[in-house]
N, C-alpha and C positions, 0 to 999 in steps of 0.2 A: 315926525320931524318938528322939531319947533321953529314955528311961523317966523320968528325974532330973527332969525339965522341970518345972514345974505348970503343971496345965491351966487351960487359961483361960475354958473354955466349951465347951459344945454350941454349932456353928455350923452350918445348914442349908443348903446351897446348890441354887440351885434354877434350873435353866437346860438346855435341850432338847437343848443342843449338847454330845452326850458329851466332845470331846476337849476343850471349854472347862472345863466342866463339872470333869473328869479331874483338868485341871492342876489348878486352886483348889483342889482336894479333896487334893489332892497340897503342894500349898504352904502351907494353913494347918494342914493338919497336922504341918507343920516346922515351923511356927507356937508349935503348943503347944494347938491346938484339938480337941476332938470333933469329926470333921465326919462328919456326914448328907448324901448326895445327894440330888436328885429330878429326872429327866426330867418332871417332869407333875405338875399344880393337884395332882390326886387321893394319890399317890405324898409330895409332901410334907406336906400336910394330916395322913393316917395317921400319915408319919414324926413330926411334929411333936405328934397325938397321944398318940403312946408316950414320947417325949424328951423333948418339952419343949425344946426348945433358946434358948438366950440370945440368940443371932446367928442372923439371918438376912440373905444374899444371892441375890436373887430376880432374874431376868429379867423387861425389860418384856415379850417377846413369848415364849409357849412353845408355838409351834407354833402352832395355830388358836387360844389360849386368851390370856386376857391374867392378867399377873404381877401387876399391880393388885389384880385380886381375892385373890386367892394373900397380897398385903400385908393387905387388908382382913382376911381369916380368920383367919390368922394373930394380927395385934392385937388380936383381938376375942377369941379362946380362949387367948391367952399374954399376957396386958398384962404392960408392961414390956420386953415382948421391942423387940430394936435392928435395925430390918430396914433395908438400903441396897437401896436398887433401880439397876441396871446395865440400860443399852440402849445398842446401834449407834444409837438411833434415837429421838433425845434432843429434847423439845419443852418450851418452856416451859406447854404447858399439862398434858403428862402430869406434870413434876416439879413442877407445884404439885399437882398431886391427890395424886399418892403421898405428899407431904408432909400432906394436909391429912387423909388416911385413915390416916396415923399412920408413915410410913417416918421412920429419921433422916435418913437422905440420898438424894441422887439424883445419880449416877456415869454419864458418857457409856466406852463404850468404846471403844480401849481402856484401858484405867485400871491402874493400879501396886496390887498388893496392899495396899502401903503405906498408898495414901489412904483404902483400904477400911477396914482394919484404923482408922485416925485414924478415919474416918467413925462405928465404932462407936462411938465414947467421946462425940463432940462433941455438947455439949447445946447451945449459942448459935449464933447466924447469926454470920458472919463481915461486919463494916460494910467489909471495907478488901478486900474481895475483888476483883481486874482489871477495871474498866472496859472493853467492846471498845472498838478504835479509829477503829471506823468501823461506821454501820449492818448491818443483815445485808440480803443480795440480794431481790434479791424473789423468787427460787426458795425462797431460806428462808422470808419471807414467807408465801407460799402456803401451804407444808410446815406453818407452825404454825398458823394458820387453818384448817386441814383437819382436825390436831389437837386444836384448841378444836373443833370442829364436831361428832368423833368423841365425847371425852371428854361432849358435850354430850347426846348421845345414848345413853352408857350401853355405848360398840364398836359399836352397831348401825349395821352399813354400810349398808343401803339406805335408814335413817333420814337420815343422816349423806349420801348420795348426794342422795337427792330436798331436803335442807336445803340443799344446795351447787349445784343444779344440774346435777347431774351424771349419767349411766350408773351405776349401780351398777360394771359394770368395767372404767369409766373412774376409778372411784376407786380401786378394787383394784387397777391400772396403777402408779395414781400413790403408792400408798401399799408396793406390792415394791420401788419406787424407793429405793434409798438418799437418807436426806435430806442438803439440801448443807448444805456445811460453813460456810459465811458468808453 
């Protein structure tokens, strides 16, 4: 990084998956950022109480643990901090909670630095944002009803299981699934 730069911020990145992890930590530091790692809720929580960071980029899922809370905490001991949340595993009912517990954005992966970095500044909804062109499948369907069912429940899967009808790990089947894409 060159010295000359001004910094832009403490950015926290928070995500289980070291080599992903790596990169980010590696690219916004080209950036012009402070960045802080954390594999794990606990790990950024500490880092965020010695730092303080401005930015933060948080995983939905970190391991057995969800990144939600990690937002919540976060906002609640740093207000004003700009947290974007990133998931492979994007539901409209998780990106209205992260939003309504205080994230700015909510980022499917894979996603471009780029829109990250934008995501931090953007205070307004976007009205002109792509319409799809067509409903989404009913595997999708399913996929965010499960989510709503989940979030309803607080993560608790056997709650979330006996509300759906389901085995407890018949839903844990269905939720290592990647969700579909339309």
């Amino acid at each position: 990084m060159n010295n000359n730069k001004p910094i832009k911020g403490r950015l926290m990145i928070v995500d289980d998956d070291d080599a992903f992890r790596e990169s980010m930590e590696l690219e916004f530091t080209d950036r012009g950022y402070q960045v802080l790692g954390a594999p794990d809720p606990r790990t950024a929580l500490g880092l965020a109480a010695v730092h303080k960071p401005k930015y933060a980029i948080v995983d939905l899922r970190l391991g057995g643990e969800r990144g939600l809370e990690v937002v919540q905490a976060l906002v609640e001991r740093l207000p004003g901090i700009r947290a974007v949340v990133l998931t492979g595993y994007g539901s409209i009912a998780t990106a209205i909670e992260a939003i309504k517990i205080g994230a700015v954005h909510y980022l499917t992966k894979p996603t471009d630095p780029d829109l990250i970095e934008d995501a931090f500044e953007k205070i307004a909804g976007d009205p002109t944002v792509p319409l799809p062109d067509s409903p989404p499948s009913l595997a999708r369907h399913e996929r965010e009803y499960i989510e709503y069912v989940l979030a309803g429940t607080g993560g608790n899967i056997s709650e979330a299981a006996r509300r759906l009808g389901l085995h407890r790990q018949s839903l844990q089947r269905k939720l290592r699934k990647y969700p579909p894409r339309k």
